[in-house]
C-alpha positions as CSV (number, residue, x, y, z in Angstrom):
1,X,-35.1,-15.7,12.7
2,X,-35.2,-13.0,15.6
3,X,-36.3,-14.3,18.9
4,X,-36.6,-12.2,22.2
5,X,-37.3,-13.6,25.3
6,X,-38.5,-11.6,28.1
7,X,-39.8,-12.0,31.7
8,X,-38.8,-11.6,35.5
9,X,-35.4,-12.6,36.5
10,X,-36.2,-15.6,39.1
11,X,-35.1,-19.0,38.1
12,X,-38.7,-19.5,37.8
13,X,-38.8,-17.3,34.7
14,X,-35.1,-18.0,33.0
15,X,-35.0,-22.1,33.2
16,X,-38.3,-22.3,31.2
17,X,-36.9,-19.8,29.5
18,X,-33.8,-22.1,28.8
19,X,-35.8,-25.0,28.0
20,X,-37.3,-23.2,24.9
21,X,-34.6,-21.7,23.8
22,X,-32.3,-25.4,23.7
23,X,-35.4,-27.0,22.2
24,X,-35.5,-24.0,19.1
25,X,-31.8,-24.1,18.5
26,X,-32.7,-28.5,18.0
27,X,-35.6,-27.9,15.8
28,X,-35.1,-24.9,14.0
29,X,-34.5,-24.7,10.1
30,X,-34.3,-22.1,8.6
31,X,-32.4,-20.8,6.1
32,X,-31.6,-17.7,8.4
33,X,-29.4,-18.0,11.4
34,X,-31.4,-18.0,14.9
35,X,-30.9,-14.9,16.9
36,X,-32.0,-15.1,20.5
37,X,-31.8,-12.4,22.7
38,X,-33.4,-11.6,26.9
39,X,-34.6,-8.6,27.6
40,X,-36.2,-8.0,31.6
41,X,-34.9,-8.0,35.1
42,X,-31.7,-10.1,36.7
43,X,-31.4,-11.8,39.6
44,X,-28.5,-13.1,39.0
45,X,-28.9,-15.7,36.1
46,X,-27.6,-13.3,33.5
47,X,-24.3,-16.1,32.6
48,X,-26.5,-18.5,32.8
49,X,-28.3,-17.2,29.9
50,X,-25.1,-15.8,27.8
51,X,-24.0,-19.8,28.4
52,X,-27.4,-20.8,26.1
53,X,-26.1,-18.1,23.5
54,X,-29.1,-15.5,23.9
55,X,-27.8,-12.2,24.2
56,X,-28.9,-10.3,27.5
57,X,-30.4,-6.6,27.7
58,X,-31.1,-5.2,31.1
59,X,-34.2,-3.3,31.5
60,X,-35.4,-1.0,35.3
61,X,-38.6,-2.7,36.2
62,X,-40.6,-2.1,39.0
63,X,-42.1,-4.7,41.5
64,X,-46.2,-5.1,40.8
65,X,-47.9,-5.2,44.6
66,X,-51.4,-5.8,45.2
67,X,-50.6,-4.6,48.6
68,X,-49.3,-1.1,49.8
69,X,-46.0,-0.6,50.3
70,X,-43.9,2.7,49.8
71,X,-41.4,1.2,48.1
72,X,-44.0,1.1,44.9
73,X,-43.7,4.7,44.6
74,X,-39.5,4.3,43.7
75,X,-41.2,1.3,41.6
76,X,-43.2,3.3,39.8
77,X,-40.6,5.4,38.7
78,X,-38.4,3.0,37.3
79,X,-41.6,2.3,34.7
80,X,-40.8,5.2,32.2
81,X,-37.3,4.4,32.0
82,X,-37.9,0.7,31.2
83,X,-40.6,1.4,28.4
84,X,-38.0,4.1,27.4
85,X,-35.3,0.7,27.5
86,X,-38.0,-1.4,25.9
87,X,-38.4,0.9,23.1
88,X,-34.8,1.1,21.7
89,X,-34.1,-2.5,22.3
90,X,-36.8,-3.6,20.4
91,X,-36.3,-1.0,18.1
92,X,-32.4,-2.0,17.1
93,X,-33.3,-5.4,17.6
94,X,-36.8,-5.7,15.4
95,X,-37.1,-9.6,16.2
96,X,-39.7,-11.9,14.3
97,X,-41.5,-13.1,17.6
98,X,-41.8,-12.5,21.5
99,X,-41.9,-14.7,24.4
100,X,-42.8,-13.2,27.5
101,X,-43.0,-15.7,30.7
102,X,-44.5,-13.3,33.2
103,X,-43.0,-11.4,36.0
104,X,-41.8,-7.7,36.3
105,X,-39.2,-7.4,33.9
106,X,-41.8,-8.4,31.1
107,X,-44.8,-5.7,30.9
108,X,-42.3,-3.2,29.0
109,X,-41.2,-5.1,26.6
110,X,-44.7,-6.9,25.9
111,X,-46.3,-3.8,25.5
112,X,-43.8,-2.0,23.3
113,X,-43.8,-5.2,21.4
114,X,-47.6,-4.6,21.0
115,X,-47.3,-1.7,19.7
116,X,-44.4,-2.5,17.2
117,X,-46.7,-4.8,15.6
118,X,-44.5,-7.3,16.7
119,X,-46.3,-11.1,18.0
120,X,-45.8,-12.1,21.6
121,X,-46.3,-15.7,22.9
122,X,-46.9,-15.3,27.2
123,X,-46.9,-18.3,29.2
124,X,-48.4,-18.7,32.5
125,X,-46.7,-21.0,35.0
126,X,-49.0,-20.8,37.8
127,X,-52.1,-22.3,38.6
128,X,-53.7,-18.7,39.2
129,X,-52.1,-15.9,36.5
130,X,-49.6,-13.2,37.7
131,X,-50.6,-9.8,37.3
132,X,-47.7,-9.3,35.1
133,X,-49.2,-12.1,32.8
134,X,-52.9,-10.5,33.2
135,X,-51.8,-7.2,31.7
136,X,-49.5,-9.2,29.3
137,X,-52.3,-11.1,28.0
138,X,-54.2,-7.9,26.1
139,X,-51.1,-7.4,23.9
140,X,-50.4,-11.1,23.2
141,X,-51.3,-13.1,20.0
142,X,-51.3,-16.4,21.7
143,X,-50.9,-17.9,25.3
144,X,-49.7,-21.1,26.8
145,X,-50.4,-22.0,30.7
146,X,-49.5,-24.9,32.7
147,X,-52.5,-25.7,34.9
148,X,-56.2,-26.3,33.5
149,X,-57.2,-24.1,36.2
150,X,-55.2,-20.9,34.4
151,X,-57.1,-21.2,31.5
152,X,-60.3,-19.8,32.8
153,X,-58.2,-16.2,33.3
154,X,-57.4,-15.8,29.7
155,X,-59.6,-15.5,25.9
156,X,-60.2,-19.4,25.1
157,X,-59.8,-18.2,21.8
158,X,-56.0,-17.3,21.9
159,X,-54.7,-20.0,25.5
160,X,-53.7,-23.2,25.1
161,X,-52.9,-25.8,27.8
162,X,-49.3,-27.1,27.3
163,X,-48.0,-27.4,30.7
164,X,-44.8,-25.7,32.2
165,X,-41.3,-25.8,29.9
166,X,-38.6,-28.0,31.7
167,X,-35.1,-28.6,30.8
168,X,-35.5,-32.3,29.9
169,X,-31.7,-33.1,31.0
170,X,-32.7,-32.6,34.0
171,X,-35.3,-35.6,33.4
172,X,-34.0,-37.8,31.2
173,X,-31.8,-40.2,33.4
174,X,-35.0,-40.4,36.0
175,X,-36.6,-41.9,32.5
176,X,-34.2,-44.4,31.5
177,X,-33.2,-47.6,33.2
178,X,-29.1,-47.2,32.3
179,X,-27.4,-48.9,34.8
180,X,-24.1,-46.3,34.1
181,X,-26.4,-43.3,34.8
182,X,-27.1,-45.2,38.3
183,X,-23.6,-45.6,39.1
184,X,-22.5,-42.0,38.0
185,X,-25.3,-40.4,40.0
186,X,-24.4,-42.5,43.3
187,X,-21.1,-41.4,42.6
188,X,-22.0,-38.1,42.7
189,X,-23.5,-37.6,45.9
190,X,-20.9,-40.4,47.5
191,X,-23.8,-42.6,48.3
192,X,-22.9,-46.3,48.9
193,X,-26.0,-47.3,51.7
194,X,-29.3,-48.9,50.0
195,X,-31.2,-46.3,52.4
196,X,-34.2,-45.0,50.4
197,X,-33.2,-41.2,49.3
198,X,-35.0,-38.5,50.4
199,X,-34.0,-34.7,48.4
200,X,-35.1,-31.9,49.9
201,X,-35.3,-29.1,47.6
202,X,-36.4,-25.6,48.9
203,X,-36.6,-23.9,45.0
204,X,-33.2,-21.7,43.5
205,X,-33.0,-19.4,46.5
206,X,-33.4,-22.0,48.8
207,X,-36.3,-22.0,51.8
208,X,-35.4,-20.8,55.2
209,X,-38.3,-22.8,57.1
210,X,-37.7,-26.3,54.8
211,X,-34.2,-25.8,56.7
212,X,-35.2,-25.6,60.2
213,X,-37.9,-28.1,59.9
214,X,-35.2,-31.0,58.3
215,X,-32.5,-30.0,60.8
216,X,-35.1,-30.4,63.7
217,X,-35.8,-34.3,62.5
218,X,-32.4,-35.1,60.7
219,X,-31.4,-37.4,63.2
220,X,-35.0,-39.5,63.1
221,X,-34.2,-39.1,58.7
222,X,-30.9,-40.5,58.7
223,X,-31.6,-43.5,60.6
224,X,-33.8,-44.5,57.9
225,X,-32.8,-42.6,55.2
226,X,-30.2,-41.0,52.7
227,X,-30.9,-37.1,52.6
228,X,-29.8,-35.0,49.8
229,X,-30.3,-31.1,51.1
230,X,-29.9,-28.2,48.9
231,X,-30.7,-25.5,51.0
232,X,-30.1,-22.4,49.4
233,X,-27.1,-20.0,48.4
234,X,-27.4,-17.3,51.3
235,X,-28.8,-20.4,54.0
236,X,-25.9,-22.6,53.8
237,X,-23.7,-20.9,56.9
238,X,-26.3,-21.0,59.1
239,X,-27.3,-24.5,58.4
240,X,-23.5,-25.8,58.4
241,X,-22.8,-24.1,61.0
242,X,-25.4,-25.9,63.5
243,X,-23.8,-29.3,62.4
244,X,-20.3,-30.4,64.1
245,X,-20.0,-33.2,61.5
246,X,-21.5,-34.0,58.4
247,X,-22.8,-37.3,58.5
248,X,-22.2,-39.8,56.3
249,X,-25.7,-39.5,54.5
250,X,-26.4,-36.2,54.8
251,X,-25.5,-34.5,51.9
252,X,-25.8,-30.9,52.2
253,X,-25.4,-28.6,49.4
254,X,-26.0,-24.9,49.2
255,X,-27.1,-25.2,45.4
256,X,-27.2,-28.4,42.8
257,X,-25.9,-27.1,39.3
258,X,-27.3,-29.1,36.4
259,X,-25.9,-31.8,36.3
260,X,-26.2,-32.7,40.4
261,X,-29.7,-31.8,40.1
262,X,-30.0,-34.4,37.5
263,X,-28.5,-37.0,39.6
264,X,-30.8,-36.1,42.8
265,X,-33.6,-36.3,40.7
266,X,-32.3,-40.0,39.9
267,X,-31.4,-41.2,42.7
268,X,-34.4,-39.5,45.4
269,X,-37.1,-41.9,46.3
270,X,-39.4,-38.8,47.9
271,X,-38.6,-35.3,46.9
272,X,-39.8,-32.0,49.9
273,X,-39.9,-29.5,47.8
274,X,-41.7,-26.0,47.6
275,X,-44.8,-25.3,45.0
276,X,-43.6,-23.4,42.0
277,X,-44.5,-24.5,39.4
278,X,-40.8,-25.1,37.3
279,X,-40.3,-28.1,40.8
280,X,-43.6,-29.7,40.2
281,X,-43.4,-30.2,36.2
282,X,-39.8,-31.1,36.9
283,X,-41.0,-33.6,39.6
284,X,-43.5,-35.2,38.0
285,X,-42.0,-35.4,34.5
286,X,-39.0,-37.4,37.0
287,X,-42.4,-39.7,38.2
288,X,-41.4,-39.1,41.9
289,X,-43.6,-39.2,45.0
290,X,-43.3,-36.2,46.8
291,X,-44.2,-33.7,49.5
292,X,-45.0,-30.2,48.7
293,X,-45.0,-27.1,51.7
294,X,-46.0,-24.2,49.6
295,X,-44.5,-20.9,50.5
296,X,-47.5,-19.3,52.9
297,X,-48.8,-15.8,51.6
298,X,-47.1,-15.9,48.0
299,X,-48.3,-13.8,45.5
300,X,-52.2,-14.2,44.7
301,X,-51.6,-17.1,47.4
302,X,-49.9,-19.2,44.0
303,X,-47.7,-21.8,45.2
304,X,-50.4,-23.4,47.7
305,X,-52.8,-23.2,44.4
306,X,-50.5,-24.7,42.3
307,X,-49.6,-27.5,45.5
308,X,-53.3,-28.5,45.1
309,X,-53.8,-28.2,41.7
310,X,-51.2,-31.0,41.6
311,X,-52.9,-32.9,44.5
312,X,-55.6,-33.0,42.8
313,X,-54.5,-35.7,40.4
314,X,-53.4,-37.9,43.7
315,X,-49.4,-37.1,42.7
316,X,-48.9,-35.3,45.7
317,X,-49.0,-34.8,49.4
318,X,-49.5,-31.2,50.9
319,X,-48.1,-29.4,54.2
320,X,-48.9,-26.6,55.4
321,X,-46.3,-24.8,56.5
322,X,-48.1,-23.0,59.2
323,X,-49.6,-26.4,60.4
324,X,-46.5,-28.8,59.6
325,X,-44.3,-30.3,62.8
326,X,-41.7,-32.8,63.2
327,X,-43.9,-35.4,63.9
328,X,-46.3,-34.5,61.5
329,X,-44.0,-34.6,58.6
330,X,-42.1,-38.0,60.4
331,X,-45.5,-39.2,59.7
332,X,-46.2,-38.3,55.6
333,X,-42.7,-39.4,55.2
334,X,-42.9,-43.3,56.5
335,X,-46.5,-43.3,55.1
336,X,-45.2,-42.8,51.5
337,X,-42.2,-44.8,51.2
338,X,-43.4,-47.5,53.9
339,X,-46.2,-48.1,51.3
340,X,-45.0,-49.6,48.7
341,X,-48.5,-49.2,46.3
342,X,-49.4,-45.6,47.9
343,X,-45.6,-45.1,46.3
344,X,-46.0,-46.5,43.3
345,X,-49.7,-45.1,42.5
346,X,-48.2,-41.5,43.1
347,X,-45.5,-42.6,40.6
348,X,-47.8,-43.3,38.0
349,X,-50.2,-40.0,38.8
350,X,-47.3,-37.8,38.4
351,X,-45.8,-39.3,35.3
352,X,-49.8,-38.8,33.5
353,X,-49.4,-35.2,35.2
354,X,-46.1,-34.1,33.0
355,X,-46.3,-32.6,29.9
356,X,-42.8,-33.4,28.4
357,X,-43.6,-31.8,25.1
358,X,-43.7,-28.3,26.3
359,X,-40.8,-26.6,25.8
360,X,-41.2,-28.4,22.0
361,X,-44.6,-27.0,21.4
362,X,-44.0,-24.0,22.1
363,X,-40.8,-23.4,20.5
364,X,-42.7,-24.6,17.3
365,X,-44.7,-22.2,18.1
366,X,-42.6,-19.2,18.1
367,X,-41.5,-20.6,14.8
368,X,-44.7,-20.6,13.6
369,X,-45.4,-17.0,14.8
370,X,-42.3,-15.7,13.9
371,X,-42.8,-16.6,9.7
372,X,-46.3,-15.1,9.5
C-alpha cells in the first residue's frame, strides 16, 4: 500500500503526522509492502521525517492570509508551480490513499488528489478549522478533528471526532508507575531536589514572551520549585545570555528531542505551555495540570479557542498573554500545586480529555480507504 502524507511544514503538522505513520507501519498487513511518502512545505523537519522512512517531496506553497499583505502577491505565484509539483508527484507516485493535516503545503496536493480520483483523509487540529482545511474539506472523502467544537465546520456526514494524533512515546512513561523510568528521567535533567517540577514549554519554535515572563519570576520559581525551560532554537542566546550562572534547578534547554521531552513530561508536576493543539492532547494524554498563555492574534484567533475549549472540561487554567504579570502568574502557579485536590481533579479532567486512540484510528482508517 501507497500512502502520501501531506500538510504544512510546522511541527504542528509533521508530529501528528509521525504519530500515524509509526502506528500504520505496527498495524499494517498486507501482503504489499507499505510505501509512505510527504509531500508539502518544510520548516525544517524534513530528517525528521526521512528518520520514520516516508520519503519527502518538496512542493512551493504560498502562505493563506485573511489579512492584506503584499507579500500574498509573491504567494500567489508560487500556487501554479505547486499544483504543477503536485501533479507529477502524485502522478509517478499514484498512492492508494491521502492524508492531508492542514496548512499551506497541503491545498495542492489535496486538490490534485481530488481530481486523480485518489481518497484523502484531512484532519483538523484546531478548535476552529484552518482555511487550508476549509478548502481541503470539498475534495476529501472523510475527516477527522480534534475538538467537538470543529465539527460544526464540516458535512456531519463525512467528520468524525477522534481527537489530535500524538506520538505515544512521548506519553507512555507519564502512564506507567516504573520506578526505572523515574530514575532515568531524573537522571536526565540532573534533578536530585524533591521540589515539585515546573516545565515550561513555549511549542517547537519556542515563545519569545513565555521567556521574558519566566526569567522575570525565576528567582520567586526556584525557591519553590525545579524548572525545566525549553525555550526555543533561535531564543536560547538571548535567554543564556541574561543568566551569569545556571542554577542548580534551572534547567534550560533550547529544544527537548524525544526522548527529553518524554522525561519532562514525567517528571513536571505543572506544565506553561502555549495552545496548539499537538501540546494540549500531548498534555492531557500525560494527565498533567497545566497553564496555557495562548499565542494572542493567531490565525482565526485558534490557539486561545483551543486554550478554552480545553478549559472547558476544568483541565486547564488560561492566561492571557496581554493581561498576564509576574504576580499574576506567581499566583495560578501556588494555587495549583498548593492545592493538592484542585491538582488532582485537573489530573483526572485531562486524562477523560485525551483521546489516546488517535493516531490508531485513523491509521485504520487510511487502511480502510486505501483497499476500497
Amino acid at each position: 500500500m501507497r500512502i502520501v502524507f501531506t500538510s504544512g511544514g510546522t511541527g504542528g503538522h509533521i508530529f501528528p503526522i509521525i504519530a500515524v505513520a509509526r502506528q500504520l507501519k505496527k498495524i499494517y498487513g498486507g501482503a504489499e509492502p507499505l510505501e509512505m511518502f510527504f509531500i508539502g512545505s518544510d520548516d525544517g523537519y524534513r530528517e525528521v521525517l526521512l528518520g520514520e522512512e516516508i520519503a519527502v517531496k518538496l512542493i512551493f506553497t504560498g502562505k493563506l492570509r485573511r489579512y492584506f499583505s503584499l507579500w500574498t502577491v509573491l504567494d500567489i505565484l508560487k500556487i501554479p508551480i505547486g499544483l504543477i509539483q503536485s501533479f507529477w508527484h502524485l502522478y509517478v507516485l499514484m498512492p492508494d490513499v491521502v492524508f492531508s493535516k492542514g496548512g499551506g503545503g497541503s491545498i495542492c496536493p489535496v486538490f490534485v488528489a481530488w481530481l486523480y480520483r485518489i481518497p484523502v483523509l484531512s484532519h483538523e487540529s484546531d478548535a476552529i478549522p484552518g482555511l487550508a482545511n476549509q478548502i481541503g474539506a470539498i475534495f476529501s472523502k472523510r475527516l477527522a478533528v480534534s475538538f467537538q467544537s470543529a465539527e460544526r465546520y464540516f458535512s456531519k456526514k463525512k467528520t468524525a471526532l477522534v481527537g489530535n494524533p500524538i506520538r505515544l512515546k512521548l506519553v507512555q512513561s507519564c502512564l506507567s508507575d516504573n520506578l526505572d523510568k523515574g530514575e532515568k528521567a531524573q537522571s536526565a535533567f540532573n534533578i536530585a531536589s524533591q521540589k515539585p517540577v515546573i516545565f515550561i514549554l513555549g511549542g517547537s519554535q519556542g515563545a519569545e514572551k513565555i521567556n521574558q515572563l519566566i526569567l522575570s519570576v525565576l528567582p520567586d520559581l526556584l525557591d519553590k520549585y525545579e524548572v525545566i525551560h525549553q525555550c526555543g532554537d533561535r531564543n536560547y542566546a538571548g535567554v543564556r545570555g541574561l543568566i551569569k550562572e545556571l542554577p542548580a534547578n534551572y534547567h534550560l534547554f533550547p529544544f527537548l528531542n524525544e526522548s527529553q521531552m518524554a522525561s519532562a513530561y514525567f517528571l513536571s508536576d505543572l506544565i506553561i505551555s502555549r495552545a496548539g493543539a499537538g501540546s494540549i492532547f500531548e498534555i492531557a494524554s500525560c494527565a498533567k495540570p497545566s497553564i496555557l498563555i495562548p499565542i494572542p492574534k493567531s490565525p482565526s484567533d485558534h490557539q486561545r479557542k483551543n486554550a478554552f475549549a480545553y478549559a472547558r472540561a476544568g483541565a486547564t487554567s488560561v492566561l492571557e498573554q496581554d493581561n498576564i504579570t509576574p504576580h499574576l502568574l506567581l499566583s495560578e502557579i501556588s494555587e495549583i500545586l498548593d492545592n493538592p485536590a484542585a491538582t488532582q481533579k485537573m489530573r483526572e479532567n485531562a486524562k477523560s480529555f485525551s483521546r489516546l486512540e488517535a493516531a490508531d484510528n485513523i491509521a485504520r482508517a487510511l487502511i480502510e480507504m486505501g483497499r476500497q
